[in-house]
C-alpha positions as CSV (number, residue, x, y, z in Angstrom):
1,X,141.6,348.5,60.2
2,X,138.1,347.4,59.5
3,X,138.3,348.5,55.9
4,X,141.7,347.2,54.0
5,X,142.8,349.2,50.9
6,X,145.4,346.8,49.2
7,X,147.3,348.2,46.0
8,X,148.4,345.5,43.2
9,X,149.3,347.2,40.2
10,X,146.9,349.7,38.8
11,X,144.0,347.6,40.4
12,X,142.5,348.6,44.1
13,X,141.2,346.0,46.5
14,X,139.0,347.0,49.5
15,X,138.3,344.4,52.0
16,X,135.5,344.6,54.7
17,X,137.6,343.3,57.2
18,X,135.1,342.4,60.2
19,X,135.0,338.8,59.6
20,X,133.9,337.0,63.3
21,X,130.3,339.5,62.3
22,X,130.3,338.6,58.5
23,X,131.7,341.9,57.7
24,X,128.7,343.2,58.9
25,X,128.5,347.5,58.7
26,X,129.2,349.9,61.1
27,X,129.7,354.0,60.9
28,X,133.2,353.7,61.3
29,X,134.0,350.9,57.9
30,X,131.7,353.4,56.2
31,X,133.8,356.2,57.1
32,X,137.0,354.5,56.3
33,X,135.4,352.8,52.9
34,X,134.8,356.8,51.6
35,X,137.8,357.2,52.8
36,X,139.6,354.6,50.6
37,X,137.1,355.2,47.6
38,X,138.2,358.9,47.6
39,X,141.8,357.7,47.2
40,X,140.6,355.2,44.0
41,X,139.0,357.7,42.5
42,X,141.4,360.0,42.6
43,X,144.5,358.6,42.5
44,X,145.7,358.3,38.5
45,X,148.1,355.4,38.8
46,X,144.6,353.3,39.9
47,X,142.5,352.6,37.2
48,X,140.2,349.5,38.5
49,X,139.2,348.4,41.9
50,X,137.9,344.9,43.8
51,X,135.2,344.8,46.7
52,X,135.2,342.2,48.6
53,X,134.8,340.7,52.1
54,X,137.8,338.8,54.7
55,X,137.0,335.7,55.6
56,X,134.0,333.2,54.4
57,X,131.4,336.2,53.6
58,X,130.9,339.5,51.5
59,X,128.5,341.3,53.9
60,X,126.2,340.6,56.3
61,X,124.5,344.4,56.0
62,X,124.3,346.8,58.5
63,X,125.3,346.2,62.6
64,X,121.7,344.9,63.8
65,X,123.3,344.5,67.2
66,X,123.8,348.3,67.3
67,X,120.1,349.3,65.9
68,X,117.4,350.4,68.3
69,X,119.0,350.7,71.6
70,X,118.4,354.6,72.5
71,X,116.0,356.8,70.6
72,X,119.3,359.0,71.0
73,X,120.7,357.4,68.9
74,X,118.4,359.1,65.7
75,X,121.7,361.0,64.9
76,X,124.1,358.3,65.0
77,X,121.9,356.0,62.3
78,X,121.3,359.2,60.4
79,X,125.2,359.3,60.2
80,X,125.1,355.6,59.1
81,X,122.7,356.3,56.7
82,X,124.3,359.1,55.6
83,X,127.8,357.1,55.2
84,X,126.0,354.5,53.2
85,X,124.6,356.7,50.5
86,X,128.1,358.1,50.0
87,X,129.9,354.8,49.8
88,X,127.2,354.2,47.0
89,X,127.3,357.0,45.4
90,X,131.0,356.8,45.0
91,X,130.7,352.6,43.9
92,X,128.7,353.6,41.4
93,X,129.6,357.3,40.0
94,X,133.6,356.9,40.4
95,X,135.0,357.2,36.4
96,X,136.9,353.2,36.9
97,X,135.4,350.2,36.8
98,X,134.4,348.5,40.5
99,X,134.1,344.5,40.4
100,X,132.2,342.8,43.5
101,X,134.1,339.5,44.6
102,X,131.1,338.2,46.9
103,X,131.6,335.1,48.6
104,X,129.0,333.8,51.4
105,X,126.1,336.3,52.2
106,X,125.7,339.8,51.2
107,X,122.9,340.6,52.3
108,X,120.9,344.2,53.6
109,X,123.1,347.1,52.6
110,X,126.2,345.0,51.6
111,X,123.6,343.7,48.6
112,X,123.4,347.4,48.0
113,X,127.2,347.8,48.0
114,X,127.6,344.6,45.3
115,X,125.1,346.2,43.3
116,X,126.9,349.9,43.1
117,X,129.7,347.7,41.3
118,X,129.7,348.2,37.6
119,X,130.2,343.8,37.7
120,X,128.8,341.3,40.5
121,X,131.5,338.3,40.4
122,X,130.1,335.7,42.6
123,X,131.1,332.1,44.2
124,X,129.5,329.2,43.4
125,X,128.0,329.3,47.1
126,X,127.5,333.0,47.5
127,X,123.7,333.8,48.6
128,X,121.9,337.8,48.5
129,X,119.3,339.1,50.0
130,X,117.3,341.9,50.6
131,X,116.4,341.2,53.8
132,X,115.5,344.8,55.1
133,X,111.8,343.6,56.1
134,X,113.2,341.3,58.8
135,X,113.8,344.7,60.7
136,X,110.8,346.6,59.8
137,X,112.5,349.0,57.2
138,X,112.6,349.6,53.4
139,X,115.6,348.4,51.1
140,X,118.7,351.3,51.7
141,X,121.2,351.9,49.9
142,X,119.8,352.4,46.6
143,X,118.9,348.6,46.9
144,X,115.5,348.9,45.1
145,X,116.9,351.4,42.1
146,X,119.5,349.1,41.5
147,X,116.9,345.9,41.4
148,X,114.7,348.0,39.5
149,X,117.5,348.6,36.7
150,X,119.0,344.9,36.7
151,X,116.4,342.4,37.4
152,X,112.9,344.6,36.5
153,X,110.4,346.4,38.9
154,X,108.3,343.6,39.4
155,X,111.1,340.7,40.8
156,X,112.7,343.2,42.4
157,X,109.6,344.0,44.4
158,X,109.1,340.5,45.1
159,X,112.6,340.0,46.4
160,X,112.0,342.9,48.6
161,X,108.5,342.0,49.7
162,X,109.6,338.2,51.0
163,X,113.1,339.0,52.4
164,X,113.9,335.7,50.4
165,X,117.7,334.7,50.2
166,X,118.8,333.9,46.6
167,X,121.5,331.9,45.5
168,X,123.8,332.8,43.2
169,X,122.7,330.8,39.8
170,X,119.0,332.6,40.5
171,X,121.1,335.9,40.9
172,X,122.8,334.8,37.6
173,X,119.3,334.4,35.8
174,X,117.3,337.8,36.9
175,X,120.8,339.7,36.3
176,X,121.7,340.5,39.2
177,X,125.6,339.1,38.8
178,X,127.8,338.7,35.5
179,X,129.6,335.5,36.7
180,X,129.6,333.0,38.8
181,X,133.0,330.5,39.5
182,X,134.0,328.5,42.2
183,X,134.9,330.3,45.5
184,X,138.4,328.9,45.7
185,X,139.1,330.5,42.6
186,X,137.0,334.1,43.3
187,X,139.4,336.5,44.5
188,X,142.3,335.7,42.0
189,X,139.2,335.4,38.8
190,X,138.2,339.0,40.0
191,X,141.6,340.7,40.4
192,X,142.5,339.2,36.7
193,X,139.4,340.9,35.1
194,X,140.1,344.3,37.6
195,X,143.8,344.4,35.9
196,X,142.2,343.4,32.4
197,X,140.0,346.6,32.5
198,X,142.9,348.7,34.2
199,X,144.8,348.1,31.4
200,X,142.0,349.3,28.8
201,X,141.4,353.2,27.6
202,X,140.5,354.5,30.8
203,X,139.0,357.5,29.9
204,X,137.0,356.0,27.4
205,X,135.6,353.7,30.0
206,X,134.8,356.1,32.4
207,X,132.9,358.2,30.0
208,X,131.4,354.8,28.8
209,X,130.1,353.9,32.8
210,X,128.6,357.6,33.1
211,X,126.7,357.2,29.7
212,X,125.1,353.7,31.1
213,X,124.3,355.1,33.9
214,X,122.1,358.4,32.2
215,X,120.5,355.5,29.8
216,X,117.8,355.2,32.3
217,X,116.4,357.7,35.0
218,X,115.8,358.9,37.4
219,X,119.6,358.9,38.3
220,X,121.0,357.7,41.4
221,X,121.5,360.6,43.6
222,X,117.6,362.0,43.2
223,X,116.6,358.5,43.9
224,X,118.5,358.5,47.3
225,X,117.4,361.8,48.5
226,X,113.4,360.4,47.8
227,X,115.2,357.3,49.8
228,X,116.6,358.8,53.0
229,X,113.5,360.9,53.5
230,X,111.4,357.2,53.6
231,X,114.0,355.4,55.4
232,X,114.2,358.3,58.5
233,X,110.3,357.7,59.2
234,X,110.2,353.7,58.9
235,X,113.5,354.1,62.1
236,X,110.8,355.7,64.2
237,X,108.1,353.4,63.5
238,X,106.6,350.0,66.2
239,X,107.3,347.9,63.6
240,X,111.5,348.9,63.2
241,X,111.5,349.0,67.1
242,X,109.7,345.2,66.6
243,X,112.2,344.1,64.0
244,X,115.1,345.1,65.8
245,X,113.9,343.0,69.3
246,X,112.7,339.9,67.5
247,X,116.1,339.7,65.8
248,X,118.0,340.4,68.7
249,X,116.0,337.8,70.8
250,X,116.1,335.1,68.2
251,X,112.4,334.9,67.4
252,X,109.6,335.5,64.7
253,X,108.6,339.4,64.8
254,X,105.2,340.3,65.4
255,X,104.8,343.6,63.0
256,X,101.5,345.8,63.5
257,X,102.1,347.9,60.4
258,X,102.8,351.3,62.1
């Protein structure tokens, strides 16, 4: 499977498990991530989870290979779109806490997914990005609510603006992840802190995550409808249809602005 569910305990890890593309999205891992996140949130006896990546990255985003070959294919990234809002909405609403283990590149949408995490663990080599102007769109996944919220409007418009990578001591400073330790050590570091809040009052916790989240608005959900409406105009636009070729073909895109 391209999503691993892995039970240890009370603690859930989910593993993108597309390593030879960086872990890198399509409709199907989305469908079998909801799939899995369904089963942590419901599922009593779990009472934290892990996301991570197999292999030497986290996420590489969305399948670029796949964009932009048919305009028949509208429906098919409206179903991708659709998958990734629901795979965020569950990270971030589900009543347990959700650590990110991010080794090598998460970039795109899988920065999205890191972010839905209630805690960003990262390696010491671990680089993000939101690197949705490359292709001609705007950040998806609730990327720009959840830069908004951690790192401040104003840097996270000027991540989203330059497409710039960031390493993981600048991710450190704007707040954009809790810890950083070295990558040998990631997976075991973040499955210790998973069982260490699995063994606290979950309830409590639960109720804590849902009060964080109502500190500041608008909440997630209203922000993601305002997001898909923006995101099913840019797929239709010269410069997505640019984006798409220039990455495919290896080369510097030439956008027009339309």
């Amino acid at each position: 499977m391209a999503v691993e569910l892995v039970i240890e305990g009370a603690v859930a890890r989910l593993v993108l498990n597309r390593p030879e593309r960086m872990n890198a999205l399509t409709v199907e891992m989305r469908a079998e991530l909801v799939t899995h996140l369904l089963r942590v949130r419901d599922d009593e006896a779990i009472r934290a989870a892990v996301l991570t990546g197999a292999g030497a990255h986290f996420c590489a985003g969305a399948d670029v290979g796949k964009m932009g070959e048919d305009r028949s294919l509208r429906a098919g990234r409206q179903r991708m779109q659709r998958g990734s809002h629901e795979v965020v909405r569950l990270l971030h609403t589900t009543e347990k806490p959700i650590i990110a283990a991010v080794t090598g590149v998460a970039v795109g949408v899988g920065w999205s997914y890191a972010l839905a995490c209630d805690v960003v663990m990262a390696a010491e080599g671990a680089r993000f990005g939101a690197t949705f102007r490359r292709v001609g769109l705007a950040p998806d996944g609730g990327l720009a609510w959840f830069l908004a919220r951690r790192a401040g409007p104003a840097r996270g418009k000027e991540l989203a603006f330059s497409g710039r990578v960031i390493g993981a001591e600048e991710a450190l400073r704007f707040g954009l992840a809790e810890f950083v330790v070295p990558e040998a050590e990631l997976v075991a570091r973040a499955m210790a802190l998973a069982a260490e809040y699995a063994a606290g009052p979950g309830f409590a916790m639960g109720l804590a995550k849902r009060m964080f989240d109502r500190a500041v608005g608008p909440e997630l959900p209203e922000f993601l409808d305002y997001e898909a409406l923006a995101q099913a105009q840019l797929h239709e636009t010269e410069d997505h249809r640019e984006g798409v070729a220039a990455f495919k073909e290896k080369r510097v895109p030439r956008f027009v602005g339309r």
